[in-house]
C-alpha angles and dihedrals in degrees: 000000000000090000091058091048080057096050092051094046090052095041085043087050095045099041083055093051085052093047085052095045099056090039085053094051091039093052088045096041094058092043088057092052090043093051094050089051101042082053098056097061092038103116098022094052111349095173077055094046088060092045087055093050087053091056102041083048098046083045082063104042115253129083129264102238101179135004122191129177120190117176097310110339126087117222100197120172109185114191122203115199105220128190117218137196106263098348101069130222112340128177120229123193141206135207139203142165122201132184151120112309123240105267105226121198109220108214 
């Protein structure tokens, strides 16, 4: 009896780490989409360029929880609320950064 208490509580604690995990890469994934959209329209529209990141965020399920333009480069954070098994509901968020790259001469 105690080593299947110990079973459920080690199937329960990984199943929660992998909950966690694919919250984590969605959250990221969709800030990384967001970002490269909300760059592209950076310098033409860049209040645009926010409202695009929150669609795109809210098409992959997750929120878009800040959305910053300076010159060209888009600064979006998405944040996915998660329930887990004995811990409640927790919020994990995600980062990116998009732009144009540094242009390097090769001599």
């Amino acid at each position: 009896m105690a080593l299947m208490g110990l079973l459920m509580a080690v199937a329960t604690a990984l199943a929660t780490v992998g909950s966690v995990r694919v919250a984590h890469h969605r959250a990221n994934s969709a800030a990384d989409l967001s970002a490269l959209a909300a760059a592209k329209l950076a310098l033409v529209d860049p209040e645009g360029g926010c409202d695009r990141a929150s669609e795109l965020a809210a098409e992959n399920g997750v929120e878009l929880a800040r959305c910053q333009i300076t010159g060209d480069v888009a600064d979006v954070w998405t944040a996915l609320s998660i329930s887990l098994p004995l811990l409640g509901r927790r919020t994990v968020q995600g980062r990116s950064r998009a732009g144009p790259t540094a242009s390097t001469a090769f001599d």
